[in-house]
C-alpha positions in Angstrom: 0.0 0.0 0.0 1.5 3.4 -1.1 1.2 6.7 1.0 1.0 9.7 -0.2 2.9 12.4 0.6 1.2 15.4 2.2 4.6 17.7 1.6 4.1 16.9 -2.5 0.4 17.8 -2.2 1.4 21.5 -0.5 3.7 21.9 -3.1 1.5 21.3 -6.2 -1.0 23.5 -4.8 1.3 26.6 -4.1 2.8 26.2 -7.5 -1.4 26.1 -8.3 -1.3 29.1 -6.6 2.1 31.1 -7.6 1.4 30.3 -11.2 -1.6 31.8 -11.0 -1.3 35.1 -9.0 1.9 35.8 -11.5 -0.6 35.2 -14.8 -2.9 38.0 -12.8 0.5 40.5 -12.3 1.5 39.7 -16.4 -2.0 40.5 -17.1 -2.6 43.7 -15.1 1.1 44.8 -15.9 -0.3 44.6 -20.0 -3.6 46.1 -19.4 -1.3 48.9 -17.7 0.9 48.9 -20.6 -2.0 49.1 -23.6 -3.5 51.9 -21.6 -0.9 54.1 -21.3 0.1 53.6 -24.7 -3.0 54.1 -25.8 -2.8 57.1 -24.2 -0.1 58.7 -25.3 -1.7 58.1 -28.9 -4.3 59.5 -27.9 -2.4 63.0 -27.1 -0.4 62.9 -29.7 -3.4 62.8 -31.8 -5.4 66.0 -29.9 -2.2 67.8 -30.2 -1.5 67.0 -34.0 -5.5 68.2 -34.4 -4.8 71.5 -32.5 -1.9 72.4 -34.5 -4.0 71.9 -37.6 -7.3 73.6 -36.5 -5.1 76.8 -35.2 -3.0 76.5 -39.0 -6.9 76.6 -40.1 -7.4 79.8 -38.1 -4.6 81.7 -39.3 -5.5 80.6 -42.9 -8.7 82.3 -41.7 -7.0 85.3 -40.5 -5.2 85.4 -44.1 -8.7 85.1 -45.7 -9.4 88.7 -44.2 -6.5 89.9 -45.1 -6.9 89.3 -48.4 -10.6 91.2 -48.7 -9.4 94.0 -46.6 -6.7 94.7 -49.3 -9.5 94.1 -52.2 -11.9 96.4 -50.5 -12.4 99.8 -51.3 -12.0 101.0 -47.7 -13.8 104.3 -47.8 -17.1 103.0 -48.9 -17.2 100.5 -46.1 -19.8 101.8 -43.3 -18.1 104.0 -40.7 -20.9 103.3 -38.5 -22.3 100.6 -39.2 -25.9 100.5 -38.0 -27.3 97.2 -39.1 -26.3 93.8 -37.3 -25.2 91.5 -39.7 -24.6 88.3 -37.5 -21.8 87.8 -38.9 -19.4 84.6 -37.4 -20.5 85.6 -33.7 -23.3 82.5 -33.8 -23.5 78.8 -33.7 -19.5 77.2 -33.1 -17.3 80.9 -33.6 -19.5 82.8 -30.7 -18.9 85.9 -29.8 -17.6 84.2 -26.0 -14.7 83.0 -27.4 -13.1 86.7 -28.4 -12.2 88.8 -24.8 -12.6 92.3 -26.4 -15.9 91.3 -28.9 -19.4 92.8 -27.4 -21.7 90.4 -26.3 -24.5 92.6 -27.7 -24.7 95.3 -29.9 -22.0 94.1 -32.2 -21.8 95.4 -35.8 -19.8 93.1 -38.0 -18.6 94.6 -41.5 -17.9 92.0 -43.4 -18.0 88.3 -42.9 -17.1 84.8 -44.6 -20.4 84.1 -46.8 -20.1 80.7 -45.9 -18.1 78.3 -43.8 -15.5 77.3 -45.7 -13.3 74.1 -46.1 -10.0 74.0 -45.6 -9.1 71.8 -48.6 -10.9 74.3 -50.9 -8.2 76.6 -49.9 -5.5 74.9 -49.5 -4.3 72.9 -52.7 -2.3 69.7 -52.4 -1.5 66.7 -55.0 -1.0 65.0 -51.9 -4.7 62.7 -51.2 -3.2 62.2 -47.5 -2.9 65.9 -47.1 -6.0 66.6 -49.3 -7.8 64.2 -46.5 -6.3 65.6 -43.6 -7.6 69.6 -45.1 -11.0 67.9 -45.4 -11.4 67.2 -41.8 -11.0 71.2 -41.3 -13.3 73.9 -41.5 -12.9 78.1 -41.2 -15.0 80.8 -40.7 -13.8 84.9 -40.3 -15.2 88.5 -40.1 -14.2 91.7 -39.8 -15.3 94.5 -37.3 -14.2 97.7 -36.2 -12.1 97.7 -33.2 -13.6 97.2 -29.8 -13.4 100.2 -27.3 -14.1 100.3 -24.0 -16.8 103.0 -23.5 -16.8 102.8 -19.4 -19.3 99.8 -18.7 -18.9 97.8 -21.7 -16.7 97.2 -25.5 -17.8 98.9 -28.4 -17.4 98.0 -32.1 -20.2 100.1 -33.6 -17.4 103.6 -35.0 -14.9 103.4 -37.4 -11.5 104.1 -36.1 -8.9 106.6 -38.5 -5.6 105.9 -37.7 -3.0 108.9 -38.4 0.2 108.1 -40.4 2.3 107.0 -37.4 0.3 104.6 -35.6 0.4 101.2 -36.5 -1.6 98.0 -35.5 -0.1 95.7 -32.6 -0.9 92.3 -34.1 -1.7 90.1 -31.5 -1.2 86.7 -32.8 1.6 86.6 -35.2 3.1 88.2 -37.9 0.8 90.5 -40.2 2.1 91.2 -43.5 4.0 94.1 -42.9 5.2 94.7 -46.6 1.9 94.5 -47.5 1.0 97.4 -49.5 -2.6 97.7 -48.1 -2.0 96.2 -44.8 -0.5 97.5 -41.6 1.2 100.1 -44.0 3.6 102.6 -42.4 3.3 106.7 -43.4 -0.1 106.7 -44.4 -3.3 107.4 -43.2 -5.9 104.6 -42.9 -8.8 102.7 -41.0 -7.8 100.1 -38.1 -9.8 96.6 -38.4 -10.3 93.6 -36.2 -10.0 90.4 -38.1 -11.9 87.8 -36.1 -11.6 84.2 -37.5 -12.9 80.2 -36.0 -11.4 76.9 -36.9 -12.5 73.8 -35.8 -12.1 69.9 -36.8 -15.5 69.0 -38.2 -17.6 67.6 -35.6 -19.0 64.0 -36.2 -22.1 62.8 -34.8 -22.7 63.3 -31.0 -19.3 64.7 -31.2 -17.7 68.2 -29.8 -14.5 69.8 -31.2 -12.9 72.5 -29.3 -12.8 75.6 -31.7 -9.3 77.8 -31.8 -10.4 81.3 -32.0 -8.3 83.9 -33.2 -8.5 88.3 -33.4 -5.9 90.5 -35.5 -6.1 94.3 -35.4 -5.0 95.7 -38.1 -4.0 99.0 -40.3 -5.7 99.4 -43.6 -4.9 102.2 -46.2 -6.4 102.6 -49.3 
C-alpha cells in the first residue's frame, strides 16, 4: 500500500497558486501597458489636431486679409448701423473673443459661408488633401472694440493717423503689405476675427481655436 505524501500535495497547490497570482501580475502589468500607450496616442493625436485647427485659423485670419486689401476702404460703413450676424453664432460665438461685445456688435464683413480648408489649401498629396478635409474656417471683420466705461464697443470706425500702426496680436501680419499695416499713411484700423474647428462627427464636440488680429488698412 503506497502513501501519499502530504509535503508533494502542498507543493503542487502553491505552484497552483504562484502560477496563478503571477498570470494575474502579467495580465494587469499589460492592461497597464495598452492603456498608457493608448494614451499617449491618444495625445499625440489631440495635439496634432490642435496644431491643424489653429493653422486653419490663421488661414482664416489670411482670408481677411486678403478682402481687406480688395476692399475699397472708404465705402465701407463708418458706423455701421445694421447687425449682420456675422461669425458671432452657432461654433465661432462671440464668448470666445475677450474684447468682442456680447451685444450690440456690428460686423462689416463676414465669410459668406463656412469654408473648407481643402478648398483653400491645394495639395496633389490625397493624405494631405484628407487631412484639409477634416477642417473647416469661418472669419469676419469688425471695427475695433473700445471700451466706453461699462462695456466694448465696435459700432465707429476708427482713422488711424500716419504714425500709428496696428499691434498684431497673434503673429506676424504682412507688414510689406501694401494695403495692410502700412507705415506713413493714413488709414482705417480693423479687427479680423476668425474660428477653426475639426468637423464635428455625430454626437461629437471639437474644441474651436479662436483667433483676433487688429490691423491698419490704407487705401
Amino acid at each position: 500500500m503506497k502513501k501519499h505524501s502530504r509535503t508533494n500535495t502542498s507543493n503542487k497547490g502553491f505552484v497552483l497558486v504562484l502560477s496563478i497570482l503571477m498570470l494575474l501580475i502579467m495580465s494587469i502589468a499589460g492592461v497597464t501597458m495598452v492603456t498608457l500607450v493608448s494614451a499617449e496616442f491618444n495625445e499625440n493625436e489631440r495635439r496634432d489636431h490642435y496644431q491643424q485647427t489653429l493653422y486653419a485659423a490663421e488661414t482664416a485670419v489670411n482670408l481677411g486679409k486678403i478682402w481687406l486689401k480688395k476692399a475699397n476702404l472708404p465705402s465701407l460703413p463708418a458706423n455701421p448701423n445694421a447687425w449682420t450676424g456675422g461669425g458671432v453664432s452657432n461654433w465661432c460665438p462671440a464668448s470666445l473673443f475677450l474684447e468682442l461685445p456680447r451685444t450690440n456688435n456690428y460686423v462689416i464683413k463676414n465669410a459668406d459661408s463656412v469654408v473648407d480648408l481643402n478648398n483653400i489649401l491645394k495639395s496633389n498629396d490625397q493624405a494631405e488633401r484628407q487631412k484639409f478635409s477634416q477642417y473647416e474656417l469661418f472669419w469676419f471683420i469688425a471695427n475695433p472694440s473700445v471700451w466706453n466705461g461699462s462695456q466694448y464697443v465696435n459700432n465707429t470706425r476708427i482713422v488711424a493717423t500716419s504714425d500709428q500702426n496696428a499691434n498684431d496680436k497673434s503673429g506676424s501680419i504682412d507688414e510689406n503689405s501694401s494695403k495692410i499695416n502700412k507705415t506713413g499713411s493714413t488709414g482705417y484700423f480693423y479687427t479680423i476675427y476668425a474660428c477653426a474647428r475639426k468637423k464635428p462627427g455625430f454626437f461629437e464636440k471639437t474644441p474651436v481655436v479662436a483667433l483676433d488680429v487688429l490691423v491698419k488698412a490704407t487705401q
